[in-house]
Each structure stands twice: as structure tokens, then as C-alpha cells.
N, CA, C and O atoms as a Tinker XYZ file with bonds, in Angstrom:
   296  protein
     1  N    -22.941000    3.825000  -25.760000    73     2
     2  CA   -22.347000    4.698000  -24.763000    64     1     3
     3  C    -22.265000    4.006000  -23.408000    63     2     4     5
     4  O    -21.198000    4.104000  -22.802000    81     3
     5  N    -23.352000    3.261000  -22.814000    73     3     6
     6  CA   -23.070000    2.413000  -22.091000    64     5     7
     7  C    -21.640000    1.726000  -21.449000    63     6     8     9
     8  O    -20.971000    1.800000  -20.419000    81     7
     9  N    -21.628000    0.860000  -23.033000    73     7    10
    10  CA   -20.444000   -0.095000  -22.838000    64     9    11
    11  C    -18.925000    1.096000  -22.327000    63    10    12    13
    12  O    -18.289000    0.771000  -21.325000    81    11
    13  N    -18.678000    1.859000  -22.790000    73    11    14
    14  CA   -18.007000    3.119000  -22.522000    64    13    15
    15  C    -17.996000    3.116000  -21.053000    63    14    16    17
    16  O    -17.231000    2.513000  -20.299000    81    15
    17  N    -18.825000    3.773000  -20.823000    73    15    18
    18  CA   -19.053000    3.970000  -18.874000    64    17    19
    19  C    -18.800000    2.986000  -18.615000    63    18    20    21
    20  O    -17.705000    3.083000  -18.061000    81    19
    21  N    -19.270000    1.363000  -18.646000    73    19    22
    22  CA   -19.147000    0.528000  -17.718000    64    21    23
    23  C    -16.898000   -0.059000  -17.647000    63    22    24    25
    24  O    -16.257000   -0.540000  -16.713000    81    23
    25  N    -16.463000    0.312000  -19.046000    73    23    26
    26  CA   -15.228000   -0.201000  -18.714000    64    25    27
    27  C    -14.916000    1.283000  -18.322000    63    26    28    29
    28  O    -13.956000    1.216000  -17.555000    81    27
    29  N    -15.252000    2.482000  -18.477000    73    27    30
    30  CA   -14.607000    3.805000  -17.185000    64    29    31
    31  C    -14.881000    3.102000  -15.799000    63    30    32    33
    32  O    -13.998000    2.852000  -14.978000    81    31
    33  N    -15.886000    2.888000  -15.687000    73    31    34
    34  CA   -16.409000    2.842000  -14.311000    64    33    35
    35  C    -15.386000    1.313000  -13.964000    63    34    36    37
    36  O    -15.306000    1.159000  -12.745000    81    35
    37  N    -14.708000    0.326000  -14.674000    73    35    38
    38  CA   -14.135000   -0.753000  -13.961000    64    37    39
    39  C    -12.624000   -0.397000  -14.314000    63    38    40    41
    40  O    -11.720000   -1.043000  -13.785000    81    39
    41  N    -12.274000    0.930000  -15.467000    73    39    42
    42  CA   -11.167000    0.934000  -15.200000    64    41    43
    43  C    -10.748000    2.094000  -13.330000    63    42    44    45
    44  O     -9.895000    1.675000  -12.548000    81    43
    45  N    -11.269000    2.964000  -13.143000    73    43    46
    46  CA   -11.357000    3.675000  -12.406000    64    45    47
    47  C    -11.308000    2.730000  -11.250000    63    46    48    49
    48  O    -10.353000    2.965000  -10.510000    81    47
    49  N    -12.015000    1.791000  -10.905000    73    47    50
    50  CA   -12.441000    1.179000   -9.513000    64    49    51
    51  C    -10.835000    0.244000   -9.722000    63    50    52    53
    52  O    -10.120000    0.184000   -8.722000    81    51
    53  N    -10.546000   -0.164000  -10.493000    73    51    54
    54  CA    -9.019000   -0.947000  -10.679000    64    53    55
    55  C     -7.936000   -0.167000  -10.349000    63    54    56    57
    56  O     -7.078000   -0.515000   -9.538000    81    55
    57  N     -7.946000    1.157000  -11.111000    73    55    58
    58  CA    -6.979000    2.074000  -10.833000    64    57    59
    59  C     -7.104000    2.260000   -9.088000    63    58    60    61
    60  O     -6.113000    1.910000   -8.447000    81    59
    61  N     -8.366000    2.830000   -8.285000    73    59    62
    62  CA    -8.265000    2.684000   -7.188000    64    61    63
    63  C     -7.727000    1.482000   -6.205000    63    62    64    65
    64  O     -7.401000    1.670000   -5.033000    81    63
    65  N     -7.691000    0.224000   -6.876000    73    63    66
    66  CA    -7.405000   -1.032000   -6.185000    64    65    67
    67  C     -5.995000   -0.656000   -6.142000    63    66    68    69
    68  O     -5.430000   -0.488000   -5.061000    81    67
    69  N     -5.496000   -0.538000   -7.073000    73    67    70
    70  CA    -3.778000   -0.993000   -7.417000    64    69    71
    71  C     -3.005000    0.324000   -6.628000    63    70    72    73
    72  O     -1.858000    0.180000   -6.206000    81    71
    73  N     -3.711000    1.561000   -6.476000    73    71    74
    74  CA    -3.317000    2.668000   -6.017000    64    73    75
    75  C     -3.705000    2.095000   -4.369000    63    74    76    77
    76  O     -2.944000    2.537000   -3.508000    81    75
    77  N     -4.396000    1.512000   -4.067000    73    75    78
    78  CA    -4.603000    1.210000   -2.388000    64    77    79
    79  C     -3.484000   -0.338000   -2.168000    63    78    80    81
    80  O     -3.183000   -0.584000   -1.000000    81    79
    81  N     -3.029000   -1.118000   -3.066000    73    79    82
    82  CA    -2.454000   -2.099000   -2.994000    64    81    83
    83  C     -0.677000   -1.852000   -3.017000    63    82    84    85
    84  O      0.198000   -2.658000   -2.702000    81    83
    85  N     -0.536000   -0.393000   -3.522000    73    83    86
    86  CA     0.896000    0.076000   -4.137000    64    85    87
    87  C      0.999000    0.567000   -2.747000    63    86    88    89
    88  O      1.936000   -0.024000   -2.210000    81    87
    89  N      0.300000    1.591000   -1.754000    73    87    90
    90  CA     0.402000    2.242000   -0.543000    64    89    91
    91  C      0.543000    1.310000    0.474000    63    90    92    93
    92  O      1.155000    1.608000    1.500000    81    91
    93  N     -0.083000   -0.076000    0.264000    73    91    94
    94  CA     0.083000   -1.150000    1.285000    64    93    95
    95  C      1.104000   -1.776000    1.443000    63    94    96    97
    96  O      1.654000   -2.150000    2.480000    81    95
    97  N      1.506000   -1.960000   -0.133000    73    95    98
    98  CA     3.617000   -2.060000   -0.292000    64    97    99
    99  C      4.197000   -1.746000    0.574000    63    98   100   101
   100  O      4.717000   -2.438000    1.449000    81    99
   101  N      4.174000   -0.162000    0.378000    73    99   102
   102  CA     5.095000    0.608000    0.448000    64   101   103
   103  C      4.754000    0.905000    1.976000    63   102   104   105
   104  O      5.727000    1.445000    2.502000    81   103
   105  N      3.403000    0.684000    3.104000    73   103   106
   106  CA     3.510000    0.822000    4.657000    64   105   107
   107  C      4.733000   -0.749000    4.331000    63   106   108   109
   108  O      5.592000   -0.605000    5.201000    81   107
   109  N      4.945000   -1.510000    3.844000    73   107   110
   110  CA     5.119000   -2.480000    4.457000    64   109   111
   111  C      6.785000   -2.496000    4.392000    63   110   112   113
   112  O      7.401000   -2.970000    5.347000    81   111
   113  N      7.474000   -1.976000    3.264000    73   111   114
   114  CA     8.844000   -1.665000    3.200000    64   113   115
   115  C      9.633000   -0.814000    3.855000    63   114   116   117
   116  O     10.791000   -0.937000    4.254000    81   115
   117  N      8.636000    0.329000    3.938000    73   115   118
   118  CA     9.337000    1.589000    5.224000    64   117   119
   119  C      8.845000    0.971000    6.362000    63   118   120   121
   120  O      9.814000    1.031000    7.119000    81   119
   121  N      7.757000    0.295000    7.093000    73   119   122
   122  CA     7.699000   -0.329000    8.011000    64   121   123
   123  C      9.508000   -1.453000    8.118000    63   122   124   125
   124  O     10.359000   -1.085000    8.927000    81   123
   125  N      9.756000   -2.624000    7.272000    73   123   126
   126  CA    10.582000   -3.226000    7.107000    64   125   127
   127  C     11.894000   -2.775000    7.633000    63   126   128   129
   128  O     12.434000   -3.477000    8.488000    81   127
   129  N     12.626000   -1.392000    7.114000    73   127   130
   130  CA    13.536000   -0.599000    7.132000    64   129   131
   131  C     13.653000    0.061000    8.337000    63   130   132   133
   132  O     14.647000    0.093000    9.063000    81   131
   133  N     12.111000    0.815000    8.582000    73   131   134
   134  CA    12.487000    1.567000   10.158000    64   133   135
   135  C     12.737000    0.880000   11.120000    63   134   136   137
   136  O     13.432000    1.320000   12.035000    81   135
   137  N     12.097000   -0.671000   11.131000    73   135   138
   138  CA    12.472000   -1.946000   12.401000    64   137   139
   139  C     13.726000   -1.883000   12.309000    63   138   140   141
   140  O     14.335000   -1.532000   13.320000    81   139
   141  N     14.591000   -2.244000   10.914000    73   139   142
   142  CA    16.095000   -2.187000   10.844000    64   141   143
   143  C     16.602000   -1.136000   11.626000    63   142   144   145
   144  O     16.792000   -1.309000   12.830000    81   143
   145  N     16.873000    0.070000   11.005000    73   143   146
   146  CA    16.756000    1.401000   11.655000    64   145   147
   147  C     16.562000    1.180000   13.093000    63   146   148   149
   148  O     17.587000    1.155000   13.774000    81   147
   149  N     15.499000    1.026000   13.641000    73   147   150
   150  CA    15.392000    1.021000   15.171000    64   149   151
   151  C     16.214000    0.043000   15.907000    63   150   152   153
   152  O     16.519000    0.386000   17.050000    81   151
   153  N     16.671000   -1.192000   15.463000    73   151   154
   154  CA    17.324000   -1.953000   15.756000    64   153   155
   155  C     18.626000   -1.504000   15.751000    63   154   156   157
   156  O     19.202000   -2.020000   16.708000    81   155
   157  N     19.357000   -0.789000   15.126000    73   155   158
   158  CA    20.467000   -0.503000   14.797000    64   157   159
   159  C     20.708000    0.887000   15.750000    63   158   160   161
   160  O     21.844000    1.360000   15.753000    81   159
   161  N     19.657000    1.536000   16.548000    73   159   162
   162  CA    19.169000    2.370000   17.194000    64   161   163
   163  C     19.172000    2.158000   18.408000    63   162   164   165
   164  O     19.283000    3.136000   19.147000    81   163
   165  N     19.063000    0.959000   18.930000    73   163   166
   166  CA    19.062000    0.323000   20.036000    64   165   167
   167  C     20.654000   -0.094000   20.561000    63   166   168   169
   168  O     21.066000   -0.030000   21.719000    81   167
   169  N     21.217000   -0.426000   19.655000    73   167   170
   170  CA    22.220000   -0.961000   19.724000    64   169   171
   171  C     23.372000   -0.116000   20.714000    63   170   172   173
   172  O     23.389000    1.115000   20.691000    81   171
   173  N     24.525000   -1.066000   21.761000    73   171   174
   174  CA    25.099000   -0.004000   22.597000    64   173   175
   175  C     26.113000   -0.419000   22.024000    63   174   176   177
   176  O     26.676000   -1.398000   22.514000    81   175
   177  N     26.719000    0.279000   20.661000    73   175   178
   178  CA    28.361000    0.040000   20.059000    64   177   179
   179  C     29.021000    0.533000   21.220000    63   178   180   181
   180  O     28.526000    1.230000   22.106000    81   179
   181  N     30.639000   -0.065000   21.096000    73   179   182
   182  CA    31.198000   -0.145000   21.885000    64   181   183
   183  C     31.898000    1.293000   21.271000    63   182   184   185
   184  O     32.519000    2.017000   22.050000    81   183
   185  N     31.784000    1.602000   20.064000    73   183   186
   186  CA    32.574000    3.226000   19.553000    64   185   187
   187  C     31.554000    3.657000   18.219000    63   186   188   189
   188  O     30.538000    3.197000   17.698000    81   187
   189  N     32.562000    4.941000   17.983000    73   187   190
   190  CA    31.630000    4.801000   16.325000    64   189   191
   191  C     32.293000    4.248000   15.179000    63   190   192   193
   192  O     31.915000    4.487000   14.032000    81   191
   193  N     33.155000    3.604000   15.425000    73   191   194
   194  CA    33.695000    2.975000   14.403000    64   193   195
   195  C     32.463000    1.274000   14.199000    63   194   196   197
   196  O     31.944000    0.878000   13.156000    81   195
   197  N     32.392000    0.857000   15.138000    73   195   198
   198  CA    31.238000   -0.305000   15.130000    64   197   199
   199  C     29.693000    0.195000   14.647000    63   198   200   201
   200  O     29.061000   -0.430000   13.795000    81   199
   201  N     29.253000    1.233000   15.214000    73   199   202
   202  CA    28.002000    1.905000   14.964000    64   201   203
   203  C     28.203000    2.180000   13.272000    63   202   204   205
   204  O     27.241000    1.952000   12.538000    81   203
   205  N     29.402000    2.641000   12.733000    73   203   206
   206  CA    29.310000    3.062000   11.367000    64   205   207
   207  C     29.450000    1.999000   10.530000    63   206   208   209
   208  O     28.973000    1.914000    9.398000    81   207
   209  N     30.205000    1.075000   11.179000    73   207   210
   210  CA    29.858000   -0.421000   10.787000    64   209   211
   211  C     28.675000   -0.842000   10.445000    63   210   212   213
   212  O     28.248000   -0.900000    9.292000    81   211
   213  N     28.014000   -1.200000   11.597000    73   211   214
   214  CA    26.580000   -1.679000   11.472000    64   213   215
   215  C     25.823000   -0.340000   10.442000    63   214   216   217
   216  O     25.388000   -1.014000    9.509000    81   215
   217  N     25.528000    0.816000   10.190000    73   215   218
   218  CA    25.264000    1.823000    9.333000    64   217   219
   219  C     25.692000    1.256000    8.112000    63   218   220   221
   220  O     24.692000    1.254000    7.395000    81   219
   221  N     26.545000    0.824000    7.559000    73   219   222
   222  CA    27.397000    0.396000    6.263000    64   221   223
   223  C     26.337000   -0.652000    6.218000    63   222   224   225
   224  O     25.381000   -0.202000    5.588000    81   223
   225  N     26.131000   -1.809000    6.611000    73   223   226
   226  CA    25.811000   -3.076000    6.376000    64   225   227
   227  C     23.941000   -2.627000    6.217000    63   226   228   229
   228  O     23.136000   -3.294000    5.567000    81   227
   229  N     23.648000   -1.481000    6.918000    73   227   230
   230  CA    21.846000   -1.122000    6.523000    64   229   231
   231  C     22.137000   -0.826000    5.065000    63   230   232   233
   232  O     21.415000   -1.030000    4.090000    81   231
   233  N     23.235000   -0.350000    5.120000    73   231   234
   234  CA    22.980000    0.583000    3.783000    64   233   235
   235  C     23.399000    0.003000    2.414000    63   234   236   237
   236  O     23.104000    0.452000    1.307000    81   235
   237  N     24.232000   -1.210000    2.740000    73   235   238
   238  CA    24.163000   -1.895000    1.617000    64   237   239
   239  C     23.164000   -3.087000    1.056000    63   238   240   241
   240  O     22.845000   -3.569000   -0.031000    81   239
   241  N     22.737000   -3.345000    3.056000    73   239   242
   242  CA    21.363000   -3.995000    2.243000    64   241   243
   243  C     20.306000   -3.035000    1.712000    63   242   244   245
   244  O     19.577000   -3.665000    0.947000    81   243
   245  N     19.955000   -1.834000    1.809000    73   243   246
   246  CA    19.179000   -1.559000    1.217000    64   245   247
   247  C     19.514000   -1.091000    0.186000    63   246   248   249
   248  O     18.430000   -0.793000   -0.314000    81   247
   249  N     20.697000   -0.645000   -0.901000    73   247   250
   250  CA    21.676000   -1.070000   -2.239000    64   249   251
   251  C     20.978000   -2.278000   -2.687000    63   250   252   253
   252  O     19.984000   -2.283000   -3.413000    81   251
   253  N     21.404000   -3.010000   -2.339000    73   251   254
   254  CA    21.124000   -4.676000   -2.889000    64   253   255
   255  C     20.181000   -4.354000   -3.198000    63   254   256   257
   256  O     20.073000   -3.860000   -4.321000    81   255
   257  N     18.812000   -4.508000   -2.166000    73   255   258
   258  CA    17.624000   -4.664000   -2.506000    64   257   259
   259  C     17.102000   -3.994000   -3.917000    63   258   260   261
   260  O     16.452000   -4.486000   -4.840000    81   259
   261  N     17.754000   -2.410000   -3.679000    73   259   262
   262  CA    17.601000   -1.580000   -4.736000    64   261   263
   263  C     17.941000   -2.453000   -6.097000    63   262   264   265
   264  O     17.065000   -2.850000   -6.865000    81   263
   265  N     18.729000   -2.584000   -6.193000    73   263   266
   266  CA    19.044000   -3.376000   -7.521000    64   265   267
   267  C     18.418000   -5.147000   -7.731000    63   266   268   269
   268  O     18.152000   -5.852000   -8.704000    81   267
   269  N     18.390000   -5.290000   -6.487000    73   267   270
   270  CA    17.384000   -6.384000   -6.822000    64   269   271
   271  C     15.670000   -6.129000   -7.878000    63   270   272   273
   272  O     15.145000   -6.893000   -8.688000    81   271
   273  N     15.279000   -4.903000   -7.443000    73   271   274
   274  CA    14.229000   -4.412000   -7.779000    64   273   275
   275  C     14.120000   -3.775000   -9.399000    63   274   276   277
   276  O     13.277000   -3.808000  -10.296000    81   275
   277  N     15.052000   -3.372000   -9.269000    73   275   278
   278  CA    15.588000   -2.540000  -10.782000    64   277   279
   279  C     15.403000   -3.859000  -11.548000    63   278   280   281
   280  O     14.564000   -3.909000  -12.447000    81   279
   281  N     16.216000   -5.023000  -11.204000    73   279   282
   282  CA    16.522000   -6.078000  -12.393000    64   281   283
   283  C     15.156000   -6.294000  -12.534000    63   282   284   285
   284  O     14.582000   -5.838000  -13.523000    81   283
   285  N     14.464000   -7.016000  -11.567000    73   283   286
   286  CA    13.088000   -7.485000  -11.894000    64   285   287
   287  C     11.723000   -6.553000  -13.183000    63   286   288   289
   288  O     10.897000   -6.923000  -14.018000    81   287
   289  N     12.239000   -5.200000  -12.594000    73   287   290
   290  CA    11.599000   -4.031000  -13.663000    64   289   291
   291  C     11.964000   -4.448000  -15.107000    63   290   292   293
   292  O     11.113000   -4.105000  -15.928000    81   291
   293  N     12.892000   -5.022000  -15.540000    73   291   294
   294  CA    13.050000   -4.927000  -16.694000    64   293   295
   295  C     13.089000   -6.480000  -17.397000    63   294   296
   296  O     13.247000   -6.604000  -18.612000    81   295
């Protein structure tokens, strides 16, 4: 019974690692995006045709990325 507990007790402490390592990702990608975002925020377009411009080009890099990510999943 031992041996039991001790791989609960190291799967549990793993599960906690990977669950604190997945949240550290993910500050680090919405961190990534909102700089974009704020940058694009800052910006003094000259209309909204440029502003929706620059909007298009966030949004297809973050498309890309998306599918960058998908391929690797599989």
C-alpha cells in the first residue's frame, strides 16, 4: 500500500507542477498580446482606415500563431 501512496503522492505534486507551469505560459502569452494590443493603442492613425489596418495585421498574427500551435498538437 505504500508503494501506492508514494506514486499518488508524486503523481499529485507533478500534476501541481505542470498546472503552475501551464498558468506561467499562459501570464506569458496574454502578457505577449496585450503589449501588442497596447502598442496598437498608442498609435495616432492618421484615420480608421489605417487603425483597422494595423487591427487586421494583430489579428492575423494571432491566426497564424493559432495554427502554428494546432500543427505542433498533432
Amino acid at each position: 500500500m505504500g508503494m501506492i501512496d508514494n506514486d499518488m503522492a508524486f503523481l499529485r505534486k507533478y500534476q501541481q507542477k505542470m498546472e503552475i507551469k501551464m498558468r506561467e505560459n499562459e501570464i506569458t502569452v496574454v502578457q505577449y498580446w496585450r503589449d501588442r494590443l497596447e502598442k496598437l493603442i498608442s498609435m495616432k492613425p492618421e484615420g480608421i482606415a489605417s487603425l483597422q489596418l494595423e487591427m487586421k495585421k494583430l489579428s492575423n498574427m494571432m491566426k497564424n500563431r493559432m495554427e502554428m500551435l494546432k500543427k505542433e498538437l498533432k
